[in-house]
N, CA, C and O atoms as a Maestro MAE file, in Angstrom:
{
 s_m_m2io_version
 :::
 2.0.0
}

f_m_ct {
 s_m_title
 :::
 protein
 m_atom[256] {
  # First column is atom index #
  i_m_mmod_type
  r_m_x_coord
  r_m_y_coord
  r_m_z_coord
  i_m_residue_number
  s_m_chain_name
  s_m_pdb_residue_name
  s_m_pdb_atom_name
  i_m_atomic_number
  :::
  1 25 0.841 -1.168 0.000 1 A "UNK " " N  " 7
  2 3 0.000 0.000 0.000 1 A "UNK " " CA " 6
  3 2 0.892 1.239 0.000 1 A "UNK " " C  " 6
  4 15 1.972 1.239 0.592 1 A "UNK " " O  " 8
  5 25 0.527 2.071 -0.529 2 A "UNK " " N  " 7
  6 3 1.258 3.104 -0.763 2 A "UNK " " CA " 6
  7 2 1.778 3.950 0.376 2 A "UNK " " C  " 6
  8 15 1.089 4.202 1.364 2 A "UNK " " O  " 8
  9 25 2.849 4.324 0.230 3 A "UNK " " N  " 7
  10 3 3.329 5.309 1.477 3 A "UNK " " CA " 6
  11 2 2.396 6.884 1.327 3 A "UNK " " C  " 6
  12 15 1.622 7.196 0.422 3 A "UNK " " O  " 8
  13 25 2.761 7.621 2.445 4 A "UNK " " N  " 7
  14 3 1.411 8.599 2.411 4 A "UNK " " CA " 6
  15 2 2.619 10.396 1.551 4 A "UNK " " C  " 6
  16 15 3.494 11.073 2.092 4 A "UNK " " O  " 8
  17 25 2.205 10.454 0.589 5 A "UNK " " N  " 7
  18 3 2.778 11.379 0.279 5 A "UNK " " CA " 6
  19 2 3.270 13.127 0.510 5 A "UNK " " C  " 6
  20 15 2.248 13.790 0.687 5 A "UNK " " O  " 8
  21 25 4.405 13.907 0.547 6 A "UNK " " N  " 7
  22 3 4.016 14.896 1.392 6 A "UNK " " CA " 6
  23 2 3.649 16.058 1.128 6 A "UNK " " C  " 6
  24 15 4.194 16.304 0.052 6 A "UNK " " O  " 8
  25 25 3.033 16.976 1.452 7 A "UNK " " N  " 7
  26 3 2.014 18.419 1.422 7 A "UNK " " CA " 6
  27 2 3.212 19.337 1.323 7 A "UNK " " C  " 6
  28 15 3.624 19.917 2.327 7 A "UNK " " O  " 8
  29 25 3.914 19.518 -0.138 8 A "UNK " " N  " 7
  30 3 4.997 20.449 -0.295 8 A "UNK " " CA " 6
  31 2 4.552 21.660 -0.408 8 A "UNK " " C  " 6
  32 15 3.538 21.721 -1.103 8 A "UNK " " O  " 8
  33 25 4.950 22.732 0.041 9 A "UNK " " N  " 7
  34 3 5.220 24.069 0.544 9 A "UNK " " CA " 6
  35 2 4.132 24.457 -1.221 9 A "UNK " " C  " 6
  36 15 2.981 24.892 -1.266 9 A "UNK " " O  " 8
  37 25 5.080 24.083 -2.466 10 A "UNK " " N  " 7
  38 3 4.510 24.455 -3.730 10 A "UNK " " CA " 6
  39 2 3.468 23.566 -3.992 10 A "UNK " " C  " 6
  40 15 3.066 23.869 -5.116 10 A "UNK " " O  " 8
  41 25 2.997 22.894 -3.681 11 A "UNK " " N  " 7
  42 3 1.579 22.169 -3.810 11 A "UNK " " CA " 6
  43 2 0.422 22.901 -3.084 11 A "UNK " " C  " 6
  44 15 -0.716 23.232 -3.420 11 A "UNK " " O  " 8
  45 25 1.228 23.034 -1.855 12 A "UNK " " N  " 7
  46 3 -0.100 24.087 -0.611 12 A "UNK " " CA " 6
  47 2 -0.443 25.317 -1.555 12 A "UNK " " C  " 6
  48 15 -1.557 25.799 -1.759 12 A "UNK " " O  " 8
  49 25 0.675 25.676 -2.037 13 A "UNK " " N  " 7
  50 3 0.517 26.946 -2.408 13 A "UNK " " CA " 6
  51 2 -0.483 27.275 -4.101 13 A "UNK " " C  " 6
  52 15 -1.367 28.084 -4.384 13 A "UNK " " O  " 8
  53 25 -0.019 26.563 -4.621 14 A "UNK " " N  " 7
  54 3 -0.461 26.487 -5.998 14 A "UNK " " CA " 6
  55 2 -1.434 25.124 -6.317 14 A "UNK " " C  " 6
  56 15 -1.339 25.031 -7.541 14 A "UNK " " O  " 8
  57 25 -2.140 24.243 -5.951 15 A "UNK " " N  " 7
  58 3 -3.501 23.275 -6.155 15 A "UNK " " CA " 6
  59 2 -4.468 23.931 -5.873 15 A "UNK " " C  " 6
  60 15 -4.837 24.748 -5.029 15 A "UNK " " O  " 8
  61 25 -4.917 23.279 -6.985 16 A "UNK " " N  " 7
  62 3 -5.920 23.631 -7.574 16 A "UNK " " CA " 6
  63 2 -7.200 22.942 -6.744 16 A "UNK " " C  " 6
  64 15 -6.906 21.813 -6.352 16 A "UNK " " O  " 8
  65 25 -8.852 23.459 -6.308 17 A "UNK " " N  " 7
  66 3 -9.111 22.566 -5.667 17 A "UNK " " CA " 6
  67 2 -9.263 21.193 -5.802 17 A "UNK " " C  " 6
  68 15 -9.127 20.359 -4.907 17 A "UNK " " O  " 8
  69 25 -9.643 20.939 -7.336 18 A "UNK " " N  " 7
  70 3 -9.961 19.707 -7.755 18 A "UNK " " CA " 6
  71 2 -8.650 18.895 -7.427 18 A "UNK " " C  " 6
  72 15 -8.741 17.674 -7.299 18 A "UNK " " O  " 8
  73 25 -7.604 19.440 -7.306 19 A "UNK " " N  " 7
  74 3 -6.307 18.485 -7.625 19 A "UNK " " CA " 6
  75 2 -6.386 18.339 -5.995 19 A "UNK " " C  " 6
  76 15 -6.106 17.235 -5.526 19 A "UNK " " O  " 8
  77 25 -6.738 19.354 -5.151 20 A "UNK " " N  " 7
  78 3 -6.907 18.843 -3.575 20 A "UNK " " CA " 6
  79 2 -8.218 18.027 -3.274 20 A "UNK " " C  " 6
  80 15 -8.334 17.649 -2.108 20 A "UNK " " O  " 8
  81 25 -9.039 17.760 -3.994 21 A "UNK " " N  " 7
  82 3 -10.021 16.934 -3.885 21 A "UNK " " CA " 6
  83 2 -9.600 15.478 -4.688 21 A "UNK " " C  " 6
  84 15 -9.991 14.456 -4.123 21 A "UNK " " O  " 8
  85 25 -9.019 15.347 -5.651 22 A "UNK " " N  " 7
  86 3 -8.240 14.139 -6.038 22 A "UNK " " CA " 6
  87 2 -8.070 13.653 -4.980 22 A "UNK " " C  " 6
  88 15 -8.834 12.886 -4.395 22 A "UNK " " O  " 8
  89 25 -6.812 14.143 -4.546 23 A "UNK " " N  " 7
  90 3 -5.928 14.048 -3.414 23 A "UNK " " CA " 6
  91 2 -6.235 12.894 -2.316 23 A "UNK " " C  " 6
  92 15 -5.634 11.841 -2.107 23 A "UNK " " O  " 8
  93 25 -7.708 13.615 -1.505 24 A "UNK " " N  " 7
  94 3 -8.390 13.600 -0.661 24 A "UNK " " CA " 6
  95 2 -9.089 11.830 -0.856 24 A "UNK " " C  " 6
  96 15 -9.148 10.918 -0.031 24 A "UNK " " O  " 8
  97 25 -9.530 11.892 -2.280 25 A "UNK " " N  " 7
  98 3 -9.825 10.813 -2.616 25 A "UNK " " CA " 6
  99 2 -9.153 9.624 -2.583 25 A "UNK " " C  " 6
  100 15 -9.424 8.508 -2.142 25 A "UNK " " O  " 8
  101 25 -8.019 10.211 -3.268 26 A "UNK " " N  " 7
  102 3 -6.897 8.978 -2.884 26 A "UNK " " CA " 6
  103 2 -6.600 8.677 -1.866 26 A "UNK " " C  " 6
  104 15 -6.284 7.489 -1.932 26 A "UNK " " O  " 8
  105 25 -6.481 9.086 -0.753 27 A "UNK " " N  " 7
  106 3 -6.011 9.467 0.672 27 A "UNK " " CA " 6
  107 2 -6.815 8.532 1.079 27 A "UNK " " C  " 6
  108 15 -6.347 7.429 1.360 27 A "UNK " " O  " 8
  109 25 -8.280 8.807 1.200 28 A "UNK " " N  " 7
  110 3 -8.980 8.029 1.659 28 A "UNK " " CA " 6
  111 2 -9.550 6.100 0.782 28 A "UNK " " C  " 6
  112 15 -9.905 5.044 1.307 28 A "UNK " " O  " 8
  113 25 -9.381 6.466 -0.482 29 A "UNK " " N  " 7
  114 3 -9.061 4.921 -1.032 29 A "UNK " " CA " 6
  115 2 -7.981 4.049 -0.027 29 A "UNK " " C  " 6
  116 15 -8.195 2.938 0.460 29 A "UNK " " O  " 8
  117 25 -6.734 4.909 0.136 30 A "UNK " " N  " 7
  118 3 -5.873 4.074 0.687 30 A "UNK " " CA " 6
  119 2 -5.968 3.783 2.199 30 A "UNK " " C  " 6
  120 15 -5.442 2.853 2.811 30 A "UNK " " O  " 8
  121 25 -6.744 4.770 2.668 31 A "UNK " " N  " 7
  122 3 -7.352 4.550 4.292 31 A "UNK " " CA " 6
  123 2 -8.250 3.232 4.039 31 A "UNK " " C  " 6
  124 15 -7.872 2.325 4.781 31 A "UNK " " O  " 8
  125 25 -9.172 2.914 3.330 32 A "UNK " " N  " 7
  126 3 -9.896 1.975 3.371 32 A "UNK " " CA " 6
  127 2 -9.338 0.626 2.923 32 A "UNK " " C  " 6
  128 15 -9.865 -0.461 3.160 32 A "UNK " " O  " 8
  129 25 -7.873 0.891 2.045 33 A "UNK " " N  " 7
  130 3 -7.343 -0.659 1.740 33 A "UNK " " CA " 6
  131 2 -6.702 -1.113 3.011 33 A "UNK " " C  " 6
  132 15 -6.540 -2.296 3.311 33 A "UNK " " O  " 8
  133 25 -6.260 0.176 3.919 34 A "UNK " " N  " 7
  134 3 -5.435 -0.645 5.177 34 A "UNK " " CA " 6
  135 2 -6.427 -0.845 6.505 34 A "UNK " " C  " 6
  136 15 -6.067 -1.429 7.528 34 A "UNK " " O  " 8
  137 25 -7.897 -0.183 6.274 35 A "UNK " " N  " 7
  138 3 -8.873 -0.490 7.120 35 A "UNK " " CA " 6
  139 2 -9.381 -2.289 7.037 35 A "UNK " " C  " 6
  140 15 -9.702 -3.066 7.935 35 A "UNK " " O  " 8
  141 25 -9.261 -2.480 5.433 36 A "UNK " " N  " 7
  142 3 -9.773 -3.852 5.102 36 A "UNK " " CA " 6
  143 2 -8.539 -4.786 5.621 36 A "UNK " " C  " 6
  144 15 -8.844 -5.801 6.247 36 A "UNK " " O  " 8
  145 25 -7.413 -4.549 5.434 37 A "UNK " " N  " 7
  146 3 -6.296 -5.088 5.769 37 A "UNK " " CA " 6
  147 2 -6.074 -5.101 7.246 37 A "UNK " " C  " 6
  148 15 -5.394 -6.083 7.543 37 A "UNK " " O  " 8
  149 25 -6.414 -4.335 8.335 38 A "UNK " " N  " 7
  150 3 -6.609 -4.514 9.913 38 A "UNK " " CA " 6
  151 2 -7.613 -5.724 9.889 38 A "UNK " " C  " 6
  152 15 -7.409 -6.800 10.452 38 A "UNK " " O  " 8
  153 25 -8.730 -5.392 9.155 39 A "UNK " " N  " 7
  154 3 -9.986 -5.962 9.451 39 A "UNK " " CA " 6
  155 2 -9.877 -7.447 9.605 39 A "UNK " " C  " 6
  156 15 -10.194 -8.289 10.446 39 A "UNK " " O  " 8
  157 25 -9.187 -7.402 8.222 40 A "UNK " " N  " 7
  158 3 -8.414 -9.127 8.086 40 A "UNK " " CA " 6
  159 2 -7.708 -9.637 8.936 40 A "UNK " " C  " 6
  160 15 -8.048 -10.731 9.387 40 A "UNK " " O  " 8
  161 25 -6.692 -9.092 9.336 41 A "UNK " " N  " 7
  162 3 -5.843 -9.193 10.888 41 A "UNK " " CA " 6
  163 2 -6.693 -9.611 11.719 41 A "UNK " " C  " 6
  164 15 -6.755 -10.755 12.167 41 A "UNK " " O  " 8
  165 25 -7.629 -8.403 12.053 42 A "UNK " " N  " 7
  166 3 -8.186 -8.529 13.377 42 A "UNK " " CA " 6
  167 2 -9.240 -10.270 13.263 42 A "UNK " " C  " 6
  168 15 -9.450 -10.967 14.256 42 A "UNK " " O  " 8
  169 25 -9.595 -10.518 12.252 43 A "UNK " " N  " 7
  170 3 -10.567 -11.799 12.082 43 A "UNK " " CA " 6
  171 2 -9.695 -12.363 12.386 43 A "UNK " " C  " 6
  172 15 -9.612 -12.588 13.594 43 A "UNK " " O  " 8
  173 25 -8.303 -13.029 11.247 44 A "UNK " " N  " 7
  174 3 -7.612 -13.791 11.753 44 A "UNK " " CA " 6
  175 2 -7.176 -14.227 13.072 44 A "UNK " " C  " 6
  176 15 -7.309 -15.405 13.400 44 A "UNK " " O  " 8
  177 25 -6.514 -13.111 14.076 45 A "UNK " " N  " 7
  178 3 -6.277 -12.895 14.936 45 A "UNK " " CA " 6
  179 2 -7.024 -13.658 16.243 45 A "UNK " " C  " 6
  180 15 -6.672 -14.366 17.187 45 A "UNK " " O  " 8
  181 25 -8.330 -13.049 15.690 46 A "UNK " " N  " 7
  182 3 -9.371 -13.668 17.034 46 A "UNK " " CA " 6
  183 2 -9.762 -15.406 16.544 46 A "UNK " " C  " 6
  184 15 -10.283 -16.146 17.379 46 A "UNK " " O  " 8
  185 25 -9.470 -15.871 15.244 47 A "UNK " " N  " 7
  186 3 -9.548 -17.295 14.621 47 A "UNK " " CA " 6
  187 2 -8.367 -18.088 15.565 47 A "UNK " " C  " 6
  188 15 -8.502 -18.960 16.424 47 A "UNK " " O  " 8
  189 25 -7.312 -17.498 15.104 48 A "UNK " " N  " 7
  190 3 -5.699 -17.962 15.645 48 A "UNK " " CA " 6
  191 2 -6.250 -18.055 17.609 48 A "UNK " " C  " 6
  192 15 -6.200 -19.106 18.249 48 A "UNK " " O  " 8
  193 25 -6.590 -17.088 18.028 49 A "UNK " " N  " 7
  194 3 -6.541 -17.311 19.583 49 A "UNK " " CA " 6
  195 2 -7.749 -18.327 20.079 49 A "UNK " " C  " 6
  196 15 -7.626 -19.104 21.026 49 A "UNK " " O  " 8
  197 25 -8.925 -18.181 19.277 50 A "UNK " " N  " 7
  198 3 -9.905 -19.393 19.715 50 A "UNK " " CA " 6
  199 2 -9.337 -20.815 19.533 50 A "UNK " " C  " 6
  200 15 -9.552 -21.753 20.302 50 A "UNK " " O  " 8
  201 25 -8.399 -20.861 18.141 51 A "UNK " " N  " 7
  202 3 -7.679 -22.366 17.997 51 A "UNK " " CA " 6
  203 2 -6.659 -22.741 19.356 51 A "UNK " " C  " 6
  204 15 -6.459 -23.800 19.950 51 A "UNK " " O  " 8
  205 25 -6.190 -21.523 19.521 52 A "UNK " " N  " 7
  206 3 -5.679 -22.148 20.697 52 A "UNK " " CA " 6
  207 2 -6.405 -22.011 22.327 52 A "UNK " " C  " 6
  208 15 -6.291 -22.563 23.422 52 A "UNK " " O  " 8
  209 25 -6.842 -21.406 21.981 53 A "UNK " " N  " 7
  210 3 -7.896 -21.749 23.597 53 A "UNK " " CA " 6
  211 2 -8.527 -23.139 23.140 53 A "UNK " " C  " 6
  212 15 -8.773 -23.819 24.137 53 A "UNK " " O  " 8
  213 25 -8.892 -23.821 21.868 54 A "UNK " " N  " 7
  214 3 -9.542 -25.299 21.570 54 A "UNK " " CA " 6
  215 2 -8.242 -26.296 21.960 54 A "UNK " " C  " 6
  216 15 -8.380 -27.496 22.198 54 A "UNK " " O  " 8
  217 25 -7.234 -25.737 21.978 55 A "UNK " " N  " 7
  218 3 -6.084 -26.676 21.940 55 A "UNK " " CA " 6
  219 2 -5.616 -27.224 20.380 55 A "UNK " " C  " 6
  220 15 -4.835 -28.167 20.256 55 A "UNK " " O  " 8
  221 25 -6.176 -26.535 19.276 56 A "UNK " " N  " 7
  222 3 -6.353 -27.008 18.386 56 A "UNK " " CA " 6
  223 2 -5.099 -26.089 17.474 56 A "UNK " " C  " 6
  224 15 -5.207 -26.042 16.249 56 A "UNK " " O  " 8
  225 25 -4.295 -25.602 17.953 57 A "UNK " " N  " 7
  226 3 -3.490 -24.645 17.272 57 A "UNK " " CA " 6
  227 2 -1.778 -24.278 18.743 57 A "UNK " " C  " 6
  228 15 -1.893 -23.666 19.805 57 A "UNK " " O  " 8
  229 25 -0.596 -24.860 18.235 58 A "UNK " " N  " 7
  230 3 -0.256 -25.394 16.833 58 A "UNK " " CA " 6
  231 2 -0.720 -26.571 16.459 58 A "UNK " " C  " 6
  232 15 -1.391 -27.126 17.328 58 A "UNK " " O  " 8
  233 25 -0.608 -27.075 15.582 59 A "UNK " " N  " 7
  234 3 -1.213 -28.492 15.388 59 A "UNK " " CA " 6
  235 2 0.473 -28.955 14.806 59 A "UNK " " C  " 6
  236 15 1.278 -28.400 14.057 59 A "UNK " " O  " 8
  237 25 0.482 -30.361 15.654 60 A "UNK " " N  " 7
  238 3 1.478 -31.329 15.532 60 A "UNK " " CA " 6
  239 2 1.542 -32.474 14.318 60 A "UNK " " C  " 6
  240 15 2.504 -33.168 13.988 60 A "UNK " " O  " 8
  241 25 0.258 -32.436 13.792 61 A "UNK " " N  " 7
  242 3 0.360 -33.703 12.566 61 A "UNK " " CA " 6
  243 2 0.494 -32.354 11.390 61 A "UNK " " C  " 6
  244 15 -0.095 -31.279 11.279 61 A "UNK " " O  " 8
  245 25 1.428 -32.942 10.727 62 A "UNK " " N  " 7
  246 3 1.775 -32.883 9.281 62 A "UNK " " CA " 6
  247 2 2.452 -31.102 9.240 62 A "UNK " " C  " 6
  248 15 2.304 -30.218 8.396 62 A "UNK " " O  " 8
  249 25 3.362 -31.131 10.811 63 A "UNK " " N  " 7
  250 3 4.202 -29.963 11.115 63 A "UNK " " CA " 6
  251 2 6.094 -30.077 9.919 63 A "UNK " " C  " 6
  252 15 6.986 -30.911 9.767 63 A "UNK " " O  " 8
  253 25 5.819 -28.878 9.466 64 A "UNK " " N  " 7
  254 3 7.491 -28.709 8.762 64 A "UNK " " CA " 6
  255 2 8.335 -28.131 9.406 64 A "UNK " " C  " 6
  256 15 9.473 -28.001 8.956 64 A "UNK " " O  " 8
  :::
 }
 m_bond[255] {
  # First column is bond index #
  i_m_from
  i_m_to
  i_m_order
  :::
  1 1 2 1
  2 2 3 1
  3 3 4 2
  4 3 5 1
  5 5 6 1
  6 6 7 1
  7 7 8 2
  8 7 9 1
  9 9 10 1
  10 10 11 1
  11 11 12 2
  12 11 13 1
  13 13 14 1
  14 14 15 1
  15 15 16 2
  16 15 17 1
  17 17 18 1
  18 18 19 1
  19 19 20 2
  20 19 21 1
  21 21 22 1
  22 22 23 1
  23 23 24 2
  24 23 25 1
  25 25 26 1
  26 26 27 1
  27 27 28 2
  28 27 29 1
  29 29 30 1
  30 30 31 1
  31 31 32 2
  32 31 33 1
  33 33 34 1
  34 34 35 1
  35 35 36 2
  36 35 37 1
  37 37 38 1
  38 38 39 1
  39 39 40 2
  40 39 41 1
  41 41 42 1
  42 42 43 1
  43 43 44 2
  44 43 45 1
  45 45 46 1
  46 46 47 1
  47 47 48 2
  48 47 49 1
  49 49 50 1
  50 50 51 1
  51 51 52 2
  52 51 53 1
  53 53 54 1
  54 54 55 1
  55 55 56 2
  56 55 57 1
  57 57 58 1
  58 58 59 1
  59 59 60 2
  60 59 61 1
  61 61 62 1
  62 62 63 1
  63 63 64 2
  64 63 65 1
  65 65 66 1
  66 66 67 1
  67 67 68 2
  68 67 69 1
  69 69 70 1
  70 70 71 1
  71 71 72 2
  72 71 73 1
  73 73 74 1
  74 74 75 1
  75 75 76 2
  76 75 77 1
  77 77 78 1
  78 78 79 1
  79 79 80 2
  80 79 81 1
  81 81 82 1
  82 82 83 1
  83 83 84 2
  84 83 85 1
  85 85 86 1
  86 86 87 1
  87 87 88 2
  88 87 89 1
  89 89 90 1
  90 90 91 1
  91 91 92 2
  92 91 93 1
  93 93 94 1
  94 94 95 1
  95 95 96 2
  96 95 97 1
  97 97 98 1
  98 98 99 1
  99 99 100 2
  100 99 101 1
  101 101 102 1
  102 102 103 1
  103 103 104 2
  104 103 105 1
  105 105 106 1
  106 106 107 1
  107 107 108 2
  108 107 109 1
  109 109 110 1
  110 110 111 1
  111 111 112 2
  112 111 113 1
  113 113 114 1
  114 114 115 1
  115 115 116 2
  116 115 117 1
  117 117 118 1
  118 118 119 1
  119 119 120 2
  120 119 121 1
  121 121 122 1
  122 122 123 1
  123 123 124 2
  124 123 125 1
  125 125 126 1
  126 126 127 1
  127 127 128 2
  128 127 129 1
  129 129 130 1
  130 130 131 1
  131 131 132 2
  132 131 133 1
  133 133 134 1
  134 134 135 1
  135 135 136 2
  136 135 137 1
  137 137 138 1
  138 138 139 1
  139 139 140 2
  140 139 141 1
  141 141 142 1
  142 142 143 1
  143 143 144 2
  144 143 145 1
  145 145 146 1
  146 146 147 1
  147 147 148 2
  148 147 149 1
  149 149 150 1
  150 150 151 1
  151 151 152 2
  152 151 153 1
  153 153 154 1
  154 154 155 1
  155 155 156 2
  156 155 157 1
  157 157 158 1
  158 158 159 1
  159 159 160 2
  160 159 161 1
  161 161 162 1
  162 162 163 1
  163 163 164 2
  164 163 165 1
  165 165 166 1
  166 166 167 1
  167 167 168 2
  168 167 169 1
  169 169 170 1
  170 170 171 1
  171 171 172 2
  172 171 173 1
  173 173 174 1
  174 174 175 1
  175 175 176 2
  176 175 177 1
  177 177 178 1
  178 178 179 1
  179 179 180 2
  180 179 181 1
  181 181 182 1
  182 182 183 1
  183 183 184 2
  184 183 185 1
  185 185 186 1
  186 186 187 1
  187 187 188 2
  188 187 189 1
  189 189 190 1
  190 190 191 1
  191 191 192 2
  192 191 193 1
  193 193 194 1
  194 194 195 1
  195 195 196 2
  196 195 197 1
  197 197 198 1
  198 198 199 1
  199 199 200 2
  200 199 201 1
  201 201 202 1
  202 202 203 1
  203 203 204 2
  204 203 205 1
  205 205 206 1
  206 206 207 1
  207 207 208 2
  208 207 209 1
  209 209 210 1
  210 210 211 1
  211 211 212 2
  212 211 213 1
  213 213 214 1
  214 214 215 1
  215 215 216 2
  216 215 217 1
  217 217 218 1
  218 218 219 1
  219 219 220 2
  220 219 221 1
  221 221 222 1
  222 222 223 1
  223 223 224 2
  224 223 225 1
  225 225 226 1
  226 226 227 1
  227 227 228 2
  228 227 229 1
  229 229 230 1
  230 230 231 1
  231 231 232 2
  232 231 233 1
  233 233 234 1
  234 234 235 1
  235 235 236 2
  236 235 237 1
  237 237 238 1
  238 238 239 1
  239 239 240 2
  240 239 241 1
  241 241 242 1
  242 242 243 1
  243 243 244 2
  244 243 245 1
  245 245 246 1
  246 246 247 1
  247 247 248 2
  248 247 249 1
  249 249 250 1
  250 250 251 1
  251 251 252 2
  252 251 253 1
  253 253 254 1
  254 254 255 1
  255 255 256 2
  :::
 }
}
């Protein structure tokens, strides 16, 4: 995911609004790919800790 780009002195100064409404858009596209990407974590996460409160995680057959 993209790194967050920075608000240069000549951008503040000279954008246009639409090009600060782009912007904004993008900004927030990429807020929502790393919102979906926590989200995923966080499911996994709580999957991974119920397996092991079952005793069911690590699992010993067919370990590399």
């Amino acid at each position: 995911m993209a790194e967050r780009p920075k608000i240069t002195a000549l951008y503040a100064e000279h954008a246009s609004p639409d090009s600060i409404r782009h912007e904004i858009a993008k900004a927030r596209a990429t807020r929502n790919q790393w919102e979906k990407h926590i989200d995923a974590l966080d499911a996994l996460l709580a999957y991974r800790l119920a397996q092991v409160d079952a005793g069911s995680w690590p699992t010993t057959e067919g370990a590399r």
